[in-house]
Every structure is written in structure tokens, then in C-alpha cells.
mmCIF file of the N, C-alpha and C atoms, coordinates in Angstrom:
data_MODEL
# 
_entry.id   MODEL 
# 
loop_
_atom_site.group_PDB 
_atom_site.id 
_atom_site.type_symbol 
_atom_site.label_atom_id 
_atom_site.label_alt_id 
_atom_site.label_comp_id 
_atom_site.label_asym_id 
_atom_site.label_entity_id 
_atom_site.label_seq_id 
_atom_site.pdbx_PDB_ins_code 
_atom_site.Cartn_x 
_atom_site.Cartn_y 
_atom_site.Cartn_z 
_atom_site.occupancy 
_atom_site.B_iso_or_equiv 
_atom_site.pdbx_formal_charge 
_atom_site.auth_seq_id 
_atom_site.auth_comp_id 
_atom_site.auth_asym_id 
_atom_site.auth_atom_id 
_atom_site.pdbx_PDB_model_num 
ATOM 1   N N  . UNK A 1 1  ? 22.201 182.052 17.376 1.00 0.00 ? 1  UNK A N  1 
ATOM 2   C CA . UNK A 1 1  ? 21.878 182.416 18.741 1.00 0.00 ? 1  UNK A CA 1 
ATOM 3   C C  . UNK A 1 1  ? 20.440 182.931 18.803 1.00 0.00 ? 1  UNK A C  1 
ATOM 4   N N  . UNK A 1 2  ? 19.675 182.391 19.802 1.00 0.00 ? 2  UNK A N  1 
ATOM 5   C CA . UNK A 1 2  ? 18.547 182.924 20.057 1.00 0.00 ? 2  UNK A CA 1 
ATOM 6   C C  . UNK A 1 2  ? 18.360 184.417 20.165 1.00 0.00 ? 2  UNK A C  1 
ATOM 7   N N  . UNK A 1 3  ? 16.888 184.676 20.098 1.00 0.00 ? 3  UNK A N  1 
ATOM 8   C CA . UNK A 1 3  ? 17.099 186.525 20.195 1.00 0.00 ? 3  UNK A CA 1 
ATOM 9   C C  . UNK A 1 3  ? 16.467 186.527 21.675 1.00 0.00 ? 3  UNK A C  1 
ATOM 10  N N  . UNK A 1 4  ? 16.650 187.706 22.513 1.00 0.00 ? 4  UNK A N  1 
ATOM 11  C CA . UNK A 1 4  ? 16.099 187.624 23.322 1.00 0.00 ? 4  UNK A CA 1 
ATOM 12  C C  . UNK A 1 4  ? 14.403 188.315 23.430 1.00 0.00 ? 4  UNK A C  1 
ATOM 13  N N  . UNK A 1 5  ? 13.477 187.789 24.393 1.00 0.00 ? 5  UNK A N  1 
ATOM 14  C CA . UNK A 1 5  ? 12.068 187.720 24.377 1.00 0.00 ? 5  UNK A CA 1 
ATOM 15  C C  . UNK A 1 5  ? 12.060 189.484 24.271 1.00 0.00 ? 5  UNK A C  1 
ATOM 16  N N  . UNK A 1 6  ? 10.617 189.729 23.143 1.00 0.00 ? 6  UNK A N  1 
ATOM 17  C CA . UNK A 1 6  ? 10.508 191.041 23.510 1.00 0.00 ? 6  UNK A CA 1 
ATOM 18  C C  . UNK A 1 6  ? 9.521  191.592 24.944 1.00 0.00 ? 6  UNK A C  1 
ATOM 19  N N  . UNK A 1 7  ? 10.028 192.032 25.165 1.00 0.00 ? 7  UNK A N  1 
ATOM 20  C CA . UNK A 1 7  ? 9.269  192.323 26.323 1.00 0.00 ? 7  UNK A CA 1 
ATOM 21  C C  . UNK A 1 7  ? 10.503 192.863 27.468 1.00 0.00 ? 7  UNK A C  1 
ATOM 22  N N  . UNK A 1 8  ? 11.783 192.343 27.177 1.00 0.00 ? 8  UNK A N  1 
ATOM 23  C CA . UNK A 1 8  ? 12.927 192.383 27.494 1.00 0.00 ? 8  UNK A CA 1 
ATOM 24  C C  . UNK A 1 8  ? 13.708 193.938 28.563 1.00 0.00 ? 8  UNK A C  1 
ATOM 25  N N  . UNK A 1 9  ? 13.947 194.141 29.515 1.00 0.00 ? 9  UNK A N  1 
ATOM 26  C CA . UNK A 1 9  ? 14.146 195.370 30.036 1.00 0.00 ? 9  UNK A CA 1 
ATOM 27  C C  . UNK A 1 9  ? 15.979 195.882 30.518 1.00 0.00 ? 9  UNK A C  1 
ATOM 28  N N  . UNK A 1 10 ? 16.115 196.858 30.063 1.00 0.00 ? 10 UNK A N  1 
ATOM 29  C CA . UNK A 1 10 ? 17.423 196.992 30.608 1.00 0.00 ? 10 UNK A CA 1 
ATOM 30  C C  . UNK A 1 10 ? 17.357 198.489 31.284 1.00 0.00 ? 10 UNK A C  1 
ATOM 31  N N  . UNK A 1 11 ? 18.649 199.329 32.105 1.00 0.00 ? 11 UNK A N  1 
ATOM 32  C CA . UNK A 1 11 ? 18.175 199.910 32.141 1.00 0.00 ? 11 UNK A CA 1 
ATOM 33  C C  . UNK A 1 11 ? 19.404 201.787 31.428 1.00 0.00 ? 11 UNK A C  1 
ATOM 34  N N  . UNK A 1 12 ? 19.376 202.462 31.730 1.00 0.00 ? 12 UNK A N  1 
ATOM 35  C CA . UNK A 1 12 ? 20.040 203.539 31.445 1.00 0.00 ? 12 UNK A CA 1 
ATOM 36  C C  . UNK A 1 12 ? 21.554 202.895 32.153 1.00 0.00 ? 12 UNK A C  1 
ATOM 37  N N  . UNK A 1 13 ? 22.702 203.230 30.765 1.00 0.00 ? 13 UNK A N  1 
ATOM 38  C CA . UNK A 1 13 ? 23.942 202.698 31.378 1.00 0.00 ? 13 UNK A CA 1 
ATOM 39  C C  . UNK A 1 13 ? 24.574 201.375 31.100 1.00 0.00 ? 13 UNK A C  1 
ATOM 40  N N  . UNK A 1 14 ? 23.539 200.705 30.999 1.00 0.00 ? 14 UNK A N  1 
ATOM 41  C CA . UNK A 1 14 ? 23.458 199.003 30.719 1.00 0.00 ? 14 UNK A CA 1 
ATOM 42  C C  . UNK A 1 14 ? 23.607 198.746 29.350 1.00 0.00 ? 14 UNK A C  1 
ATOM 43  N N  . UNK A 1 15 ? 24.735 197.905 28.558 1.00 0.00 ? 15 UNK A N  1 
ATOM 44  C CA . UNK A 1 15 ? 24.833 197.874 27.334 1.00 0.00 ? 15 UNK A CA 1 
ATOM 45  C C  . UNK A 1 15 ? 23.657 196.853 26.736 1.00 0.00 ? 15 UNK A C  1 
ATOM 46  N N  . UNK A 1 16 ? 23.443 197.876 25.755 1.00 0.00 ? 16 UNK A N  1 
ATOM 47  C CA . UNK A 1 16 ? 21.986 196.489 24.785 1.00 0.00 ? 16 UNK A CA 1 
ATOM 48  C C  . UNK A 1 16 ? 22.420 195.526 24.405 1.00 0.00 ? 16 UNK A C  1 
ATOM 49  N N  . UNK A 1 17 ? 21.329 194.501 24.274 1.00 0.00 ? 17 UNK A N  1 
ATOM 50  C CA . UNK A 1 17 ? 22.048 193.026 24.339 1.00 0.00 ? 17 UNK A CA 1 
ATOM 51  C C  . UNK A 1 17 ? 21.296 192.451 23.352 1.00 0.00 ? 17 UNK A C  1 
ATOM 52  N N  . UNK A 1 18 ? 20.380 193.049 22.447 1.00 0.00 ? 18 UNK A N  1 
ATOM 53  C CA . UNK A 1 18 ? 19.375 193.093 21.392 1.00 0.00 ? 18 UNK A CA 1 
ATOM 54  C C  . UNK A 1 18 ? 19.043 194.033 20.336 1.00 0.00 ? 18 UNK A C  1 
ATOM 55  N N  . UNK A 1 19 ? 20.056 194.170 19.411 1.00 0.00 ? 19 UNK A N  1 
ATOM 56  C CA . UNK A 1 19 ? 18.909 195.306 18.257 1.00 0.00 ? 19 UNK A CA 1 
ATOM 57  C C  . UNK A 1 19 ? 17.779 195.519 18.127 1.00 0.00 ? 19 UNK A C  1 
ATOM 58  N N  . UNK A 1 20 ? 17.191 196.503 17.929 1.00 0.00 ? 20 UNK A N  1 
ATOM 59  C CA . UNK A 1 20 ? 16.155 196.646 18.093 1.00 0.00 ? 20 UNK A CA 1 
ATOM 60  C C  . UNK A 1 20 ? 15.581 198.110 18.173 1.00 0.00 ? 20 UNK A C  1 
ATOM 61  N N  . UNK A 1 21 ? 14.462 198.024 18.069 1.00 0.00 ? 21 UNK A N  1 
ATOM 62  C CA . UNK A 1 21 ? 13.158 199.804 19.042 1.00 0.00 ? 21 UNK A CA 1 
ATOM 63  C C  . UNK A 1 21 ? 12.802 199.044 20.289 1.00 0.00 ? 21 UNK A C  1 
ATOM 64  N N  . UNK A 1 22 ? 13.408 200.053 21.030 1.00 0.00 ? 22 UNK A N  1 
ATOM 65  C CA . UNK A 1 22 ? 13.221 199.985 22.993 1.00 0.00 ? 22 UNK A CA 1 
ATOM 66  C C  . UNK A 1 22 ? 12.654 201.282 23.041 1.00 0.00 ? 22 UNK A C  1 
ATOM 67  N N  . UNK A 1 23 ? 11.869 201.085 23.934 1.00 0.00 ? 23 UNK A N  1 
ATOM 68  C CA . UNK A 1 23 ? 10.991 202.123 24.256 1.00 0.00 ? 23 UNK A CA 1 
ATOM 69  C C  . UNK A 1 23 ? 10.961 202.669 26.094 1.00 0.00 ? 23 UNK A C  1 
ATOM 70  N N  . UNK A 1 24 ? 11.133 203.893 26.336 1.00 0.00 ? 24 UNK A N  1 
ATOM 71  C CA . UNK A 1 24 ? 11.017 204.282 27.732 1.00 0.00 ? 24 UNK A CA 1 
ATOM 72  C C  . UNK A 1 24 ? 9.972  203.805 28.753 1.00 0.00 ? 24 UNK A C  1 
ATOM 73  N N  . UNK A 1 25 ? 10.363 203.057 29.630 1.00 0.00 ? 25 UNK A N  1 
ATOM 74  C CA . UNK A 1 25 ? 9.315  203.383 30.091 1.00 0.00 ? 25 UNK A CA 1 
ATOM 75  C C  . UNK A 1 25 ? 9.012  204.555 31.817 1.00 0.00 ? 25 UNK A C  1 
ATOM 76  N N  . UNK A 1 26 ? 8.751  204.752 30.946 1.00 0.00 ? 26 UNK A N  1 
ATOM 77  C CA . UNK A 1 26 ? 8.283  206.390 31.784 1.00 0.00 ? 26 UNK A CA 1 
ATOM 78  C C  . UNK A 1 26 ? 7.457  207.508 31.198 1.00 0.00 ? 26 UNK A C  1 
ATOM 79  N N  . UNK A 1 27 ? 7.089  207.927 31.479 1.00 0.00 ? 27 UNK A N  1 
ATOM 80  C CA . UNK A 1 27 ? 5.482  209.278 31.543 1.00 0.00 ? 27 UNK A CA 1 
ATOM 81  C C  . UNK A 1 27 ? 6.179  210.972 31.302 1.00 0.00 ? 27 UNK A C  1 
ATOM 82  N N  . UNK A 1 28 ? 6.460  211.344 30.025 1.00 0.00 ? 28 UNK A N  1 
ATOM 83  C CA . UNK A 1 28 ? 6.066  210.565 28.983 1.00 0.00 ? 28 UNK A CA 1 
ATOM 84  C C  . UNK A 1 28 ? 7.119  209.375 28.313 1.00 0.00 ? 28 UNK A C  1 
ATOM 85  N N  . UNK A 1 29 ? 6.772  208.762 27.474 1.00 0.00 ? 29 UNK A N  1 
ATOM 86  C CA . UNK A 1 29 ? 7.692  207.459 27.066 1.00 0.00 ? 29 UNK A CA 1 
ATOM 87  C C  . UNK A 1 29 ? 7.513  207.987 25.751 1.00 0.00 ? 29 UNK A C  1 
ATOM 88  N N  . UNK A 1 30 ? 9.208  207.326 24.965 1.00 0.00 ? 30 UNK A N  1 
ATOM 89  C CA . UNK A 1 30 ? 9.745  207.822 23.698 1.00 0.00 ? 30 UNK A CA 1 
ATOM 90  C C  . UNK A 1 30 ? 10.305 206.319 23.260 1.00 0.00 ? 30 UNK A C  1 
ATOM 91  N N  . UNK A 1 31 ? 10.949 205.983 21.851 1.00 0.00 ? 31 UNK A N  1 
ATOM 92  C CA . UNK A 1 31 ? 11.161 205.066 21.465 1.00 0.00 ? 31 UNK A CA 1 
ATOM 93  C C  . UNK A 1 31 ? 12.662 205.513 20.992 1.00 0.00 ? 31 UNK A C  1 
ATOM 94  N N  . UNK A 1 32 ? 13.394 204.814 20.465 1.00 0.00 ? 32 UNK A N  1 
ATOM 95  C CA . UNK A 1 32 ? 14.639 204.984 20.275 1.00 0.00 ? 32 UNK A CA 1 
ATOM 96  C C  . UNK A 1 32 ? 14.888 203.436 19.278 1.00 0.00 ? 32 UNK A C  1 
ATOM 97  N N  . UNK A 1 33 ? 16.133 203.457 18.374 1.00 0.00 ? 33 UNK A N  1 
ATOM 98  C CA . UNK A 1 33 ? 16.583 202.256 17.438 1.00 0.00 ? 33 UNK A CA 1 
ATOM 99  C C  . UNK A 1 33 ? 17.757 202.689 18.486 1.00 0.00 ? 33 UNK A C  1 
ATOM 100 N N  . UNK A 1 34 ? 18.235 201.158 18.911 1.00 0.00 ? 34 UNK A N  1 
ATOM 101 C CA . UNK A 1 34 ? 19.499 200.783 19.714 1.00 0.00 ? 34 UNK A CA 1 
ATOM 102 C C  . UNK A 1 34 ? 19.968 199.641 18.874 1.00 0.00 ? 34 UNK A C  1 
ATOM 103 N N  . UNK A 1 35 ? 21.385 199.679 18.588 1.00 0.00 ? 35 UNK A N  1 
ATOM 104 C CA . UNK A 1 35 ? 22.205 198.341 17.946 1.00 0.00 ? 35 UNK A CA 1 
ATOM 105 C C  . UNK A 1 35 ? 22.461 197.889 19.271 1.00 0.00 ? 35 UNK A C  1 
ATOM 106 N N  . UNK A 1 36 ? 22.963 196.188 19.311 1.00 0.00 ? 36 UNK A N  1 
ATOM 107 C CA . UNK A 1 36 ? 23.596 195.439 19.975 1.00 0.00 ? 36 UNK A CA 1 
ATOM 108 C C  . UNK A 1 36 ? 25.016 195.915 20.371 1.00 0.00 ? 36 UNK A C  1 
ATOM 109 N N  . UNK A 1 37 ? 25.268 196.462 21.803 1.00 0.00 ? 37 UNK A N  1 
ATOM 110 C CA . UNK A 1 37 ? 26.808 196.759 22.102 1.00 0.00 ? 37 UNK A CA 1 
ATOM 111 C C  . UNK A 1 37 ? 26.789 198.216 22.171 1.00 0.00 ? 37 UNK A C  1 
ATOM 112 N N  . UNK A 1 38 ? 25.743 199.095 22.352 1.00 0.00 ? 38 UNK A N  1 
ATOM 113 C CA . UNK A 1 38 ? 25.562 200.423 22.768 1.00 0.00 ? 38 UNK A CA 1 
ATOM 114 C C  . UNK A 1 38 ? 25.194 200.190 24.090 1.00 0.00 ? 38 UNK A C  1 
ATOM 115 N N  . UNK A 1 39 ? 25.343 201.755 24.330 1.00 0.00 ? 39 UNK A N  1 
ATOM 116 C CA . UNK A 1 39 ? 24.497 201.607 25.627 1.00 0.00 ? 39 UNK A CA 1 
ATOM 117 C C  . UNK A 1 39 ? 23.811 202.718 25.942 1.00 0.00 ? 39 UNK A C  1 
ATOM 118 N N  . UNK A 1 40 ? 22.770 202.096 26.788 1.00 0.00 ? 40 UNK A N  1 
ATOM 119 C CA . UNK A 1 40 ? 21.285 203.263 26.661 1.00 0.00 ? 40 UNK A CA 1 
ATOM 120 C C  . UNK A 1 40 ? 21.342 204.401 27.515 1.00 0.00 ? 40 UNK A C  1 
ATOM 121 N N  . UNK A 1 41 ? 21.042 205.328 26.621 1.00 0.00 ? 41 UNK A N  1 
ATOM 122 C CA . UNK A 1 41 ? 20.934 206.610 27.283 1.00 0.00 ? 41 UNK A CA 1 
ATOM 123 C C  . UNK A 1 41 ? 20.063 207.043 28.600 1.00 0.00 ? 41 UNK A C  1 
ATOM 124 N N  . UNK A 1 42 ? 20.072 208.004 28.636 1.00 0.00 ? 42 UNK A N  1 
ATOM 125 C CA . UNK A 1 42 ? 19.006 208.421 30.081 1.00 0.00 ? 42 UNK A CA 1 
ATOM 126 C C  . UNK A 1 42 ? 17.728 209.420 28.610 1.00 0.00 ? 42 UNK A C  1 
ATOM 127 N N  . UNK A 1 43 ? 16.611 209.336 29.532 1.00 0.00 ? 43 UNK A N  1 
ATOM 128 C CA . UNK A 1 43 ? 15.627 209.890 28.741 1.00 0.00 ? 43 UNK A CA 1 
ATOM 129 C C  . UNK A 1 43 ? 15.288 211.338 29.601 1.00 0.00 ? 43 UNK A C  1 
ATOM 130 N N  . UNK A 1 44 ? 15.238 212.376 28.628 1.00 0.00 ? 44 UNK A N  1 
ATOM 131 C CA . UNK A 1 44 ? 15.116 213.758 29.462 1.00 0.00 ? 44 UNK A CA 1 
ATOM 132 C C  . UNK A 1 44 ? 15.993 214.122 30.791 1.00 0.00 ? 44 UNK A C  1 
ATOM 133 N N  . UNK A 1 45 ? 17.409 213.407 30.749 1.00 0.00 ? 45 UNK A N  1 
ATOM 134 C CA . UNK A 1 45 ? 18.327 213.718 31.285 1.00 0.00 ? 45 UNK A CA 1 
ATOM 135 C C  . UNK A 1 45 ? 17.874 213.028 32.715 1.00 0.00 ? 45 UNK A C  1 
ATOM 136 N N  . UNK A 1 46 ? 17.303 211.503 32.495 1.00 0.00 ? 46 UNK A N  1 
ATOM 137 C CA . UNK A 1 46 ? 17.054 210.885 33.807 1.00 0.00 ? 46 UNK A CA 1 
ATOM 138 C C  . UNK A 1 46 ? 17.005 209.436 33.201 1.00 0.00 ? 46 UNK A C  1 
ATOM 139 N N  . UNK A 1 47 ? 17.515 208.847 34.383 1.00 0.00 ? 47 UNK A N  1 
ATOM 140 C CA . UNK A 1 47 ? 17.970 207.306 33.753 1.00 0.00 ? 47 UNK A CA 1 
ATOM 141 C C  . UNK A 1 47 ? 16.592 206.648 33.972 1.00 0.00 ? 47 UNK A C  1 
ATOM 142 N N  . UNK A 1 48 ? 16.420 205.805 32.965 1.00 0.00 ? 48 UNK A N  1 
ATOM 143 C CA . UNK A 1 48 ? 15.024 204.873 32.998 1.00 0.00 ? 48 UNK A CA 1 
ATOM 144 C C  . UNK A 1 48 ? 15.391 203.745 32.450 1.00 0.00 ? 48 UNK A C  1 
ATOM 145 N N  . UNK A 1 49 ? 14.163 202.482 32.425 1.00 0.00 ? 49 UNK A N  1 
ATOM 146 C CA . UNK A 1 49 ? 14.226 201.526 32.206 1.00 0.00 ? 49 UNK A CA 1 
ATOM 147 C C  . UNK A 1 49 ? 13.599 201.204 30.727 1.00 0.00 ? 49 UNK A C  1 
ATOM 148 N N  . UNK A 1 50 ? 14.531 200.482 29.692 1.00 0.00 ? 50 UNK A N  1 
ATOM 149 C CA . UNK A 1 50 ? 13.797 200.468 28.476 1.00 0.00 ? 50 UNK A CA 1 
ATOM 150 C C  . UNK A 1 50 ? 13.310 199.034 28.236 1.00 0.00 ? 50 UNK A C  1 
ATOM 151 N N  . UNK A 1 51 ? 12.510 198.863 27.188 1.00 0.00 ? 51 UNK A N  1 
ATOM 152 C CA . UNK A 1 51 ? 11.698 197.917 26.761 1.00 0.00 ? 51 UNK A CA 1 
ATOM 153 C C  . UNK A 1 51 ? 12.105 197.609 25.690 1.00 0.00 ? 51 UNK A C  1 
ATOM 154 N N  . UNK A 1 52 ? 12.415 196.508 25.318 1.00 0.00 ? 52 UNK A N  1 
ATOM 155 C CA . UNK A 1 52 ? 12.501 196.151 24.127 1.00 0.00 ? 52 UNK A CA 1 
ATOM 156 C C  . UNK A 1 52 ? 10.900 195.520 23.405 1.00 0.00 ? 52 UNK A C  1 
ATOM 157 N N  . UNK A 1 53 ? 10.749 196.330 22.081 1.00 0.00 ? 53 UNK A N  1 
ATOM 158 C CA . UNK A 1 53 ? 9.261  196.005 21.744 1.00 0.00 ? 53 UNK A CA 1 
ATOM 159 C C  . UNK A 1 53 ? 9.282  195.623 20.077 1.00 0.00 ? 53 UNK A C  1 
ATOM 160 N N  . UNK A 1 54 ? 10.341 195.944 19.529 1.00 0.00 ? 54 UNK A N  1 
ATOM 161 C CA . UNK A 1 54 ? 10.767 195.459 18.264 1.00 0.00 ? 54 UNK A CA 1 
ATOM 162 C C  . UNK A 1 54 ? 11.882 194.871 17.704 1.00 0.00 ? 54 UNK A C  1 
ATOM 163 N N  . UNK A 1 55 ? 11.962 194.173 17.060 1.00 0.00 ? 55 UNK A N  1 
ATOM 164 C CA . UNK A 1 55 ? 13.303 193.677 16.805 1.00 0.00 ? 55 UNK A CA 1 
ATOM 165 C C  . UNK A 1 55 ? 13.747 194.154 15.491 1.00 0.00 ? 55 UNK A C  1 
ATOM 166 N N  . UNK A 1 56 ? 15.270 194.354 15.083 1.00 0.00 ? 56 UNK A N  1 
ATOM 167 C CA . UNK A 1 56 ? 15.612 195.420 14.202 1.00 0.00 ? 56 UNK A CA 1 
ATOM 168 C C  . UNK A 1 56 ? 15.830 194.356 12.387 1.00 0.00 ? 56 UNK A C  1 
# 
């Protein structure tokens, strides 16, 4: 199966659909290792949109 493109966005709540380092994006922005079939947290107790920027 293909991987999906990095650049890739999901958001808080939404199960990951890519292993990988996703990164916040939001001010300030943090990085995180997510497996495939989690699901993403909220950052500083506020839901945001992550990036996928590495693959695991």
C-alpha cells in the first residue's frame, strides 16, 4: 500500500492514517511520533491540525 504524501493533515480526534512525526500546526508548534490507528491529541489542551512531516 502506498504511504500517504507528506505534507498530509489531520486534525485533533481524527485517527492517524500514517506512522510517522506530525507536527502542530500552531504558534507555538511541537512534534509528536504517532503510530497508524491512534488518535491525535489536542496540543496545550486545544485541538489543532497536524502535519505529517516524517515518516516512521
Amino acid at each position: 500500500m502506498a504511504k500517504l504524501p507528506l505534507g498530509t493533515t489531520r486534525r485533533t480526534g481524527e485517527t492517524c492514517p500514517e506512522s510517522g512525526i506530525w507536527e502542530s500546526q500552531s504558534t507555538p508548534s511541537t512534534t509528536i511520533p504517532l503510530s497508524k490507528g491512534e488518535t491525535f491529541p489536542p496540543y496545550n489542551r486545544v485541538a489543532v491540525t497536524w502535519k505529517l512531516i516524517q515518516y516512521a
